[in-house]
GUKOL-490696 format. One line per field, with one value per residue (C-alpha): residue number from 1; residue in three letters; x, y, z. Coordinates in steps of 0.02 Angstrom, whole numbers, plus 50000, padded with zeros to 5 digits. Example, Ala and Ser with C-alpha at 12.3 -4.5 7.8 and 13.67 -1.06 7.14 Angstrom:
i: [1; 2];
aa: [ALA; SER];
X: [50615; 50684];
Y: [49775; 49947];
Z: [50390; 50357];
//
This chain:
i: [1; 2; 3; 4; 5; 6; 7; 8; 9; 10; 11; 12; 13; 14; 15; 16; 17; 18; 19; 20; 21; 22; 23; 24; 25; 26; 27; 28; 29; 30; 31; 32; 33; 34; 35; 36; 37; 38; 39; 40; 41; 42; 43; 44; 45; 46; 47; 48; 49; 50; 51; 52; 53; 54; 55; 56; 57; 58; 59; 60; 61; 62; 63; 64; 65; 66; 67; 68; 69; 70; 71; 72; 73; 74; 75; 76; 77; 78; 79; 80; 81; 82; 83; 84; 85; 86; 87; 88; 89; 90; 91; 92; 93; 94; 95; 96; 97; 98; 99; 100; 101; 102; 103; 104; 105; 106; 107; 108; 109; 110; 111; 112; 113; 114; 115; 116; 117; 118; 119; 120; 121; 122; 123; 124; 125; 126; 127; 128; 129; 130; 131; 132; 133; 134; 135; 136; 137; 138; 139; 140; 141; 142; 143; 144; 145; 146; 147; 148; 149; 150; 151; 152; 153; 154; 155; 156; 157; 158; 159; 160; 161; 162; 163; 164; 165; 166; 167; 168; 169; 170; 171; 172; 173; 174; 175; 176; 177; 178; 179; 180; 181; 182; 183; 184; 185; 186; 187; 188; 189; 190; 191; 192; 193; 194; 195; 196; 197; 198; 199; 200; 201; 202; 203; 204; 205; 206; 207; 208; 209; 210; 211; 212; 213; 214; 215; 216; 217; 218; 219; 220; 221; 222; 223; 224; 225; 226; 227; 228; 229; 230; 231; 232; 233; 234; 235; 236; 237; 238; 239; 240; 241; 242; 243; 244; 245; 246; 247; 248; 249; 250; 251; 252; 253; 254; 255; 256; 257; 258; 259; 260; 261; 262; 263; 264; 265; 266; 267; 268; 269; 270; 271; 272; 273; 274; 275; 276; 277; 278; 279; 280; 281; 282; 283; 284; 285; 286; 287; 288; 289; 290; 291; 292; 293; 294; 295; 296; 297; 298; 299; 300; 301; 302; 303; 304; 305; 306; 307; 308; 309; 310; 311; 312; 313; 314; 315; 316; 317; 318; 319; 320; 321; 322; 323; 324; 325; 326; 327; 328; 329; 330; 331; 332; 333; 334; 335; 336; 337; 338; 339; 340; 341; 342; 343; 344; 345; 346; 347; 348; 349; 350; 351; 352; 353; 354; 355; 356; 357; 358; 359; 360; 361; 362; 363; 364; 365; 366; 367; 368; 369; 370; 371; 372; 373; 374; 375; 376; 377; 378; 379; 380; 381; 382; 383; 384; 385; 386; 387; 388; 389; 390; 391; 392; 393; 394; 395; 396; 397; 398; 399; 400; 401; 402; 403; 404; 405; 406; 407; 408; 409; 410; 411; 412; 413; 414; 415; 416; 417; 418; 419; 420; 421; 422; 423; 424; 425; 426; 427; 428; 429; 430; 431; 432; 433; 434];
aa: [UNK; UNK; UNK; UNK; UNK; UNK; UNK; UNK; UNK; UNK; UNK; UNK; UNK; UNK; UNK; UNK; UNK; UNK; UNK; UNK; UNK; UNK; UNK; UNK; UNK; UNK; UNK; UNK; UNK; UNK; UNK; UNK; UNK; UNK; UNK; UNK; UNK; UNK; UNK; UNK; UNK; UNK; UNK; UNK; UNK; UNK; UNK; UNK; UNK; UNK; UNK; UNK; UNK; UNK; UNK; UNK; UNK; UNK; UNK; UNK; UNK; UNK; UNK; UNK; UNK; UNK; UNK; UNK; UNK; UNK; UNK; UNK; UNK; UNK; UNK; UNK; UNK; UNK; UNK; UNK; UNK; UNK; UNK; UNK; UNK; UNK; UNK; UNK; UNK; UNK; UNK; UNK; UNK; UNK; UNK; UNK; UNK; UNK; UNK; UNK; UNK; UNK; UNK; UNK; UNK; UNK; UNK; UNK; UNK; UNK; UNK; UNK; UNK; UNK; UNK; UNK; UNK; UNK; UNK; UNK; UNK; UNK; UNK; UNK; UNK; UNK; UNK; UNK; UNK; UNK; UNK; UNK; UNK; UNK; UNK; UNK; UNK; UNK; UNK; UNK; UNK; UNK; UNK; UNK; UNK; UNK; UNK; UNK; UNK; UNK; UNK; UNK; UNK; UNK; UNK; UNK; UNK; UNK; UNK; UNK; UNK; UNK; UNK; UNK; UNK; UNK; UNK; UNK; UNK; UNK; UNK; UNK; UNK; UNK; UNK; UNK; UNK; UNK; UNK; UNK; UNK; UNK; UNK; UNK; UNK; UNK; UNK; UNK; UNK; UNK; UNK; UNK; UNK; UNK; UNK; UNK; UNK; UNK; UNK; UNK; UNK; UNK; UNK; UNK; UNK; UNK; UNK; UNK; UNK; UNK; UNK; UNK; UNK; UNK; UNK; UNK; UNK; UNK; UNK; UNK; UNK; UNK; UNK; UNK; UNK; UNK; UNK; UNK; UNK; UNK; UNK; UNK; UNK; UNK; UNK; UNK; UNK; UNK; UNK; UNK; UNK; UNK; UNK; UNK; UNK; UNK; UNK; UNK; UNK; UNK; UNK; UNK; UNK; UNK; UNK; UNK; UNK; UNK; UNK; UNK; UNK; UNK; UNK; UNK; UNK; UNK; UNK; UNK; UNK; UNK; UNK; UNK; UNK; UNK; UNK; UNK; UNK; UNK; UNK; UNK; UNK; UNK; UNK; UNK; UNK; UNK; UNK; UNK; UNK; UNK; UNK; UNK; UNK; UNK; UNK; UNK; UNK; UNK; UNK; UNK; UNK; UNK; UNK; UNK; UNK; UNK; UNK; UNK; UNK; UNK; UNK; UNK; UNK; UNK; UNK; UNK; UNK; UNK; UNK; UNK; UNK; UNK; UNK; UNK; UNK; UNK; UNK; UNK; UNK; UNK; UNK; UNK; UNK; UNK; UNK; UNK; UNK; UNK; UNK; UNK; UNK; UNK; UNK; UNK; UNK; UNK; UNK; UNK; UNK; UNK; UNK; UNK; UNK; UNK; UNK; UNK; UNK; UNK; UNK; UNK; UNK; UNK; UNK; UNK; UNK; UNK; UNK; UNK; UNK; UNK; UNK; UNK; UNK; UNK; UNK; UNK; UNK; UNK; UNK; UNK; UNK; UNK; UNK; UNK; UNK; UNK; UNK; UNK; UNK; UNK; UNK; UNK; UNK; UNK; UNK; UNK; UNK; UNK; UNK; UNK; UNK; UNK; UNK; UNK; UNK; UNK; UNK; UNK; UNK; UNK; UNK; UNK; UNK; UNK; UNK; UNK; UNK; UNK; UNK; UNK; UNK; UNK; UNK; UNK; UNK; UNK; UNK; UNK; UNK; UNK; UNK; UNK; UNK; UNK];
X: [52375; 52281; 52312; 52244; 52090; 52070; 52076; 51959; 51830; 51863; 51837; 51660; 51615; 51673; 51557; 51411; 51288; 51151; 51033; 50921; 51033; 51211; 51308; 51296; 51318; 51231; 51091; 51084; 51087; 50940; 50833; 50886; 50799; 50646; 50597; 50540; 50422; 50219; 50226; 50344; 50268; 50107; 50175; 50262; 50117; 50000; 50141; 50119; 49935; 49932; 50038; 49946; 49782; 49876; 49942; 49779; 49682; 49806; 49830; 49596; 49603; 49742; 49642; 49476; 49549; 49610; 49425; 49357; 49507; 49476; 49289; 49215; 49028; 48957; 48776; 48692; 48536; 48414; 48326; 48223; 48272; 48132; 48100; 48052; 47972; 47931; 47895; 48088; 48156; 48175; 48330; 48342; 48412; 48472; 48545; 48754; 48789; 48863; 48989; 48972; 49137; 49248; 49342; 49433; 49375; 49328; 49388; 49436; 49495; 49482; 49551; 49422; 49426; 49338; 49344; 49271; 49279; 49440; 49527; 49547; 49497; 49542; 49495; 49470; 49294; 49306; 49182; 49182; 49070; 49063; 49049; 48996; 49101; 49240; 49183; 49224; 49240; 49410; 49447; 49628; 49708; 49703; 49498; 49376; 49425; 49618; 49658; 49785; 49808; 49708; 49882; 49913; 49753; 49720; 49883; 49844; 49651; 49648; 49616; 49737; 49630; 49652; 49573; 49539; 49463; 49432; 49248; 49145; 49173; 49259; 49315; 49481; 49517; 49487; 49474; 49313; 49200; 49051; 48880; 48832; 48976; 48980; 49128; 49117; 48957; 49006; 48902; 49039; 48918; 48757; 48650; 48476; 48388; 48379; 48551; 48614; 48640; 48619; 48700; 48772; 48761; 48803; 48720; 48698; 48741; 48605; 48676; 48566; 48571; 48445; 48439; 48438; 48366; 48475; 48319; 48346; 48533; 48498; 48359; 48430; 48589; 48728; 48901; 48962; 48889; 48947; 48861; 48913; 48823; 48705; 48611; 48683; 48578; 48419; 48292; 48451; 48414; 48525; 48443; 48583; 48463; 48346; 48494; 48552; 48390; 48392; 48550; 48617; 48754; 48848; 48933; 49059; 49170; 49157; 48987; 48835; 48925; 48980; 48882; 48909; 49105; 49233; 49343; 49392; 49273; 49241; 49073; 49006; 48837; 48791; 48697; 48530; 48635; 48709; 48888; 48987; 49025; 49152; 49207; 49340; 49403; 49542; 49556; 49572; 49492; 49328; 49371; 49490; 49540; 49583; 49451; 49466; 49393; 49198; 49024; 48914; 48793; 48943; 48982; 48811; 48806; 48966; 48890; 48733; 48823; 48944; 48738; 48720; 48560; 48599; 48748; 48789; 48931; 49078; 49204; 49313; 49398; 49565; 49520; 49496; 49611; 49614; 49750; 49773; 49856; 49939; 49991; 49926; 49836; 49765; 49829; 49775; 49735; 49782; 49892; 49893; 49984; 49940; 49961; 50081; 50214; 50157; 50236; 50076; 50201; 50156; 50007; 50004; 49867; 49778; 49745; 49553; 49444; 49366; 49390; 49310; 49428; 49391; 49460; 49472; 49334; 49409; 49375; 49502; 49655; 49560; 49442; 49277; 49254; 49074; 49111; 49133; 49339; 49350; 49318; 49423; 49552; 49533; 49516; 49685; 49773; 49713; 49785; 49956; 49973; 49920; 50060; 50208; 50170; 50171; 50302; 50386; 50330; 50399; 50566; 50565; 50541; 50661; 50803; 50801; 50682; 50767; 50712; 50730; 50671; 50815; 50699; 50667; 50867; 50897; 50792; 50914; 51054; 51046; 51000; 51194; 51258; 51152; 51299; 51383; 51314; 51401; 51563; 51597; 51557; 51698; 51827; 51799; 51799; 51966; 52023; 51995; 52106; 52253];
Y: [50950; 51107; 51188; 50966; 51005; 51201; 51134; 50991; 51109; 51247; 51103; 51053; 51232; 51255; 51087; 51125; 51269; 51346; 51448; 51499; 51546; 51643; 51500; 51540; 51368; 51438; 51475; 51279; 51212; 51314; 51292; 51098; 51091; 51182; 51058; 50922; 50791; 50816; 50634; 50658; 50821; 50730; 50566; 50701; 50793; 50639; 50582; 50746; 50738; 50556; 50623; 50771; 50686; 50558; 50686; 50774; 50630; 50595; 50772; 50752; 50579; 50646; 50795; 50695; 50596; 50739; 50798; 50640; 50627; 50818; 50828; 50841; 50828; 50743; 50722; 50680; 50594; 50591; 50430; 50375; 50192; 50054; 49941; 49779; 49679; 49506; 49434; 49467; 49452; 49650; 49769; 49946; 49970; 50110; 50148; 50181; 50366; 50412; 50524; 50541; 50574; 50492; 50356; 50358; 50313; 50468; 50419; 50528; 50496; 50614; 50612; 50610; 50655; 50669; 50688; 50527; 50522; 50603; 50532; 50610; 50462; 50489; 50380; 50392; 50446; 50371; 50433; 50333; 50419; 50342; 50166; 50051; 49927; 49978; 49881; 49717; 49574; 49507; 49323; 49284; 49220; 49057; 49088; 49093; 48994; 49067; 49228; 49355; 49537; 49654; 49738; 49576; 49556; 49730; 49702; 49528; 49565; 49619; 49758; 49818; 49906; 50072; 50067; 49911; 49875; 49731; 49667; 49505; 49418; 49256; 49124; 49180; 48987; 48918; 49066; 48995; 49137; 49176; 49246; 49284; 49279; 49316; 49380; 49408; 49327; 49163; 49121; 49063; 49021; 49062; 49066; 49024; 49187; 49142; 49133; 49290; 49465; 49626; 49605; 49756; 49703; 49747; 49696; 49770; 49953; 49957; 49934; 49815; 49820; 49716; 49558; 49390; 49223; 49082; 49096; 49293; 49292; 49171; 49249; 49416; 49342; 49477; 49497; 49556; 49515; 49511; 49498; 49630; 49626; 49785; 49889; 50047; 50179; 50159; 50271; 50424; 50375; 50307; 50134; 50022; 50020; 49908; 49848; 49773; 49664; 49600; 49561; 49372; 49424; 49239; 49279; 49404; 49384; 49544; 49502; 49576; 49746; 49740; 49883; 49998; 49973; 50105; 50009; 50015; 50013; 49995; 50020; 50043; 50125; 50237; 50412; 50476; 50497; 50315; 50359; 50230; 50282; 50195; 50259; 50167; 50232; 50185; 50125; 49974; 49807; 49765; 49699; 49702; 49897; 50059; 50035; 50175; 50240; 50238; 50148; 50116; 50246; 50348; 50272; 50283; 50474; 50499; 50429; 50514; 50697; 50655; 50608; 50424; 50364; 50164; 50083; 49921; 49877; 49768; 49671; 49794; 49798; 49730; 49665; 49860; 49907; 50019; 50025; 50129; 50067; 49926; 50027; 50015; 50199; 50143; 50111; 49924; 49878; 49694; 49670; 49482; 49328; 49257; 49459; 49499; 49467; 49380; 49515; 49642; 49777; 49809; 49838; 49738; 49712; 49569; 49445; 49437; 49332; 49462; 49625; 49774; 49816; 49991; 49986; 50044; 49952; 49827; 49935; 50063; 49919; 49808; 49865; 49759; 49737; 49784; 49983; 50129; 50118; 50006; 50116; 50263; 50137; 50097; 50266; 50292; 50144; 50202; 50383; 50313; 50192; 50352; 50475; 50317; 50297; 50467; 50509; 50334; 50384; 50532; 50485; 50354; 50487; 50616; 50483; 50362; 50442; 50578; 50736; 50768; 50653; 50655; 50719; 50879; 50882; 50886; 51033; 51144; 51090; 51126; 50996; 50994; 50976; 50800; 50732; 50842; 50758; 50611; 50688; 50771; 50650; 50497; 50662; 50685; 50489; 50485; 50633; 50568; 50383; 50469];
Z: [46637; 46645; 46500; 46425; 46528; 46463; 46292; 46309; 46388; 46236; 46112; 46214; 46178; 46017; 45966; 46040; 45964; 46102; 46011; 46139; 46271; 46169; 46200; 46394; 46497; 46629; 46573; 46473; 46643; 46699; 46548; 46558; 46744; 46667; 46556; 46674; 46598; 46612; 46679; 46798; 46875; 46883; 46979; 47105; 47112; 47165; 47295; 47369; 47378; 47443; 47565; 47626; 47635; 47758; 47847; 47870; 47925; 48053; 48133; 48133; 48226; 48340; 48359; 48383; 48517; 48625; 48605; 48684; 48812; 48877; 48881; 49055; 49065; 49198; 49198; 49367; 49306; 49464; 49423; 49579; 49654; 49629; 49790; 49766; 49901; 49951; 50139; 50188; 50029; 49967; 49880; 49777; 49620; 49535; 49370; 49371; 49329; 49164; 49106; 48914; 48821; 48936; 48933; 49103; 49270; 49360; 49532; 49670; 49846; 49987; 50181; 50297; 50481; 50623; 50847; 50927; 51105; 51129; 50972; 50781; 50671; 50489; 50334; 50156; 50046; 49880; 49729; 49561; 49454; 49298; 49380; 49237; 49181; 49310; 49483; 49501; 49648; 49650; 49728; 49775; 49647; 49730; 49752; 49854; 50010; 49999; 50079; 50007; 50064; 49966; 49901; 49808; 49745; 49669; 49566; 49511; 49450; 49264; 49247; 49381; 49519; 49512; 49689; 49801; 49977; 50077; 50047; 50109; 50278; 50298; 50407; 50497; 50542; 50357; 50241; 50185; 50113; 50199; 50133; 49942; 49817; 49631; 49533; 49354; 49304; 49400; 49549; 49689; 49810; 49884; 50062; 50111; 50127; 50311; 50349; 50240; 50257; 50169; 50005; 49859; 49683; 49474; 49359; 49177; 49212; 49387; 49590; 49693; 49884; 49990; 50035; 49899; 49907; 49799; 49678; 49664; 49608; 49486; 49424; 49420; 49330; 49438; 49376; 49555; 49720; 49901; 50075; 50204; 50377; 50434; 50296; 50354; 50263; 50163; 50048; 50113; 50321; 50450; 50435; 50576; 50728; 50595; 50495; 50667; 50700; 50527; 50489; 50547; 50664; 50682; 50536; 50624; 50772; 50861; 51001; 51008; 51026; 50843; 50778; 50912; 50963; 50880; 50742; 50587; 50454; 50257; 50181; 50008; 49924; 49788; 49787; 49692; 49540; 49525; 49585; 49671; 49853; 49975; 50163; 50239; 50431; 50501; 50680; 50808; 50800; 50861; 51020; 51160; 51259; 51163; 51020; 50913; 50743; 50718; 50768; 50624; 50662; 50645; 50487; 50425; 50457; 50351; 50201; 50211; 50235; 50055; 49970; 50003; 49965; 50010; 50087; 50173; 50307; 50240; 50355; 50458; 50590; 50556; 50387; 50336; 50205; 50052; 49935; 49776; 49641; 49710; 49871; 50054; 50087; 50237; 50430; 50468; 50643; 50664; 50753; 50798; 50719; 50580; 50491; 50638; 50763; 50906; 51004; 50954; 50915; 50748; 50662; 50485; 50332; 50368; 50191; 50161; 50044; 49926; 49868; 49794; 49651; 49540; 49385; 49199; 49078; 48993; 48821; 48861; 48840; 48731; 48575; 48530; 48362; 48363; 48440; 48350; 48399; 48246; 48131; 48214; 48209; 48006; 47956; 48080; 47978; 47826; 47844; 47906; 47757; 47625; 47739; 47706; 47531; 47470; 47559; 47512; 47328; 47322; 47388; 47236; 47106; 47159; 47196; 47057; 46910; 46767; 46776; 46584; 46445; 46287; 46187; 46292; 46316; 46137; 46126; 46186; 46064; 45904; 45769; 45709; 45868; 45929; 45946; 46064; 46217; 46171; 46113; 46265; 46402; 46275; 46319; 46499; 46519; 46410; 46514; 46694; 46619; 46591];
//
């Protein structure tokens, strides 16, 4: 069998004559994979470049969008509040900060502590300060008139509330709401001016506190309102001695002692610049022995030494909660059925009507055709389509295209020896059947 195969491969030789390379086989093969077609080359070559290009406009966009993701300028814009006045019926506005370049809420939550009367009361100061687009009053998702703990509620608003406190007052027999409500641009219910309280508002990128006639909300058109009782600081000044006489104080539960009895509290403002602030203290219930946390002139202090310029009182006591993402951060005080055990043994998160919920804009999971992410997402698509089909391209032509024409094969043999191709390839074949 070997000395078949010797012969076969001394006849191939023998029949074929190589003029360019001394008959050296070697050397064929090498000047065979030299010769690949102009056409060919030039299909490779434009797979490569249609691949490249992709490539490049992909690693830009990727690189483009750690550049927005990573920048970190905040501007502070000090824009003066406007005041606008009627008999009784007055607020402030102010223009939301803005952070340019960044997409993200910038939220941060700090402990808080203090000595009151003998006792260290601790809460939580909460700055948003990009706030537009990312504060929102959540109902339960059964509405306004339900009750569910603000836990459940921060997780059940979309988007998901990256931070959430209790908000407006409410009926503890019925759940009923009570006071001004609004939550995303539909008007819940509203109060004669004479029978409401100090109120915080959004609407189109501005924060209103004051106080609202039916007439004013709908004129104003809010997206977000809710009443709180006691307009705690105003123009940057411990306003609750004021606050007290104006606000209607049937609304809460608590007595005529409401304002200046330790509890827990939650309240909610803004500073010169527009960002969102929020104090919540953690403590006892309004009433009954062993009150601890903080008055409201207490509370009113806070805010103005972290820059409020305008704040409000929301429910407390043992509706006060705060929870971040989804989880309680906050020690609530009630402590009576229908949060708790009869017993009064443990202290439990009471279920509340509203909520202040502080969240991504609804941009960041969802792009509007009209914004610039449209394009940034064609030009992304675009890029990724070029990368596949060069690279699927060039896969094509080295797998399943020749990489010598006949013509440029026949080149290399002389014109005698045409045949030999043939003649050698009918031996192997009759070789490899025996």
């Amino acid at each position: 069998m070997a000395a078949e195969m010797q012969l076969i491969q001394a006849s191939d030789t023998e029949d074929m004559e190589v003029p360019f390379q001394r008959r050296e086989t070697s050397n064929l093969n090498l000047g065979m994979r030299t010769t690949l077609t102009y056409s060919l080359r030039v299909k490779i070559a434009a797979a490569v470049l249609f691949a490249a290009a992709g490539a490049a406009i992909l690693g830009a966009m990727v690189r483009s969008g750690h550049a927005d993701s990573s920048a970190a300028t905040l501007t502070q814009p000090q824009r003066a509040y406007s005041v606008m006045t009627g008999s009784y019926n007055q607020w402030v506005e102010q223009a939301v900060a803005q952070v340019p370049g960044i997409k993200e809420a910038q939220l941060t939550v700090k402990m808080v502590g203090s000595d009151v009367r003998g006792n260290h009361v601790v809460g939580h100061l909460v700055t948003l300060a990009n706030p537009e687009g990312r504060v929102s009053l959540a109902l339960p998702p059964g509405g306004c008139g339900t009750r569910e703990l603000t836990t459940v509620t921060a997780t059940t608003h979309k988007p998901i509330c990256k931070l959430a406190i209790n908000a407006g007052y409410f009926n503890v027999h019925n759940g009923a709401c009570i006071g001004n409500v609004v939550s995303h641009g539909q008007v819940v219910q509203t109060v004669p001016l004479s029978q409401g309280n100090v109120n915080f508002g959004i609407k189109d990128g501005k924060f209103y506190i004051g106080y609202f006639s039916p007439d004013d909300i709908g004129m104003v058109g809010f997206d977000h309102m809710v009443s709180g009782v006691v307009w705690l600081v105003r123009n940057g000044k411990n306003y609750v001695e004021q606050g007290w006489k104006e606000a209607n104080i049937t609304v809460q539960t608590s007595g005529d002692k409401y304002a200046t009895n330790l509890a827990s509290r939650t309240a909610v403002g803004f500073d010169a610049a527009g960002r969102l602030i929020i104090v919540q203290v953690d403590g006892s219930i309004a009433v009954g022995d062993n009150k601890r946390g903080m008055d409201m002139h207490m509370v009113a202090d806070l805010l103005i030494q972290h820059g409020a310029v305008q704040a409000i009182n929301l429910d407390g006591g043992g509706s006060s909660a705060m929870a971040r993402d989804g989880v309680l951060i906050s020690y609530p005080s009630d402590n009576r059925p229908p949060s708790c055990h009869k017993s009064g043994l443990f202290q439990c998160e009471r279920p509340v009507s509203t909520v202040l919920c502080l969240h991504e804009q609804d941009s960041v999971a969802t792009v509007t055709p009209n914004s610039g992410t449209s394009q940034t997402g064609a030009i992304l698509v675009g890029a990724l389509l070029s990368l596949v089909a060069g690279a699927a391209f060039a896969f094509f032509a080295v797998r399943f295209l020749p990489c010598f024409d006949d013509d440029d094969y026949d080149k290399q043999i002389s014109v005698d020896s045409t045949s030999a191709r043939a003649v050698a390839k009918q031996r192997k074949v009759s070789f490899s059947q025996k």
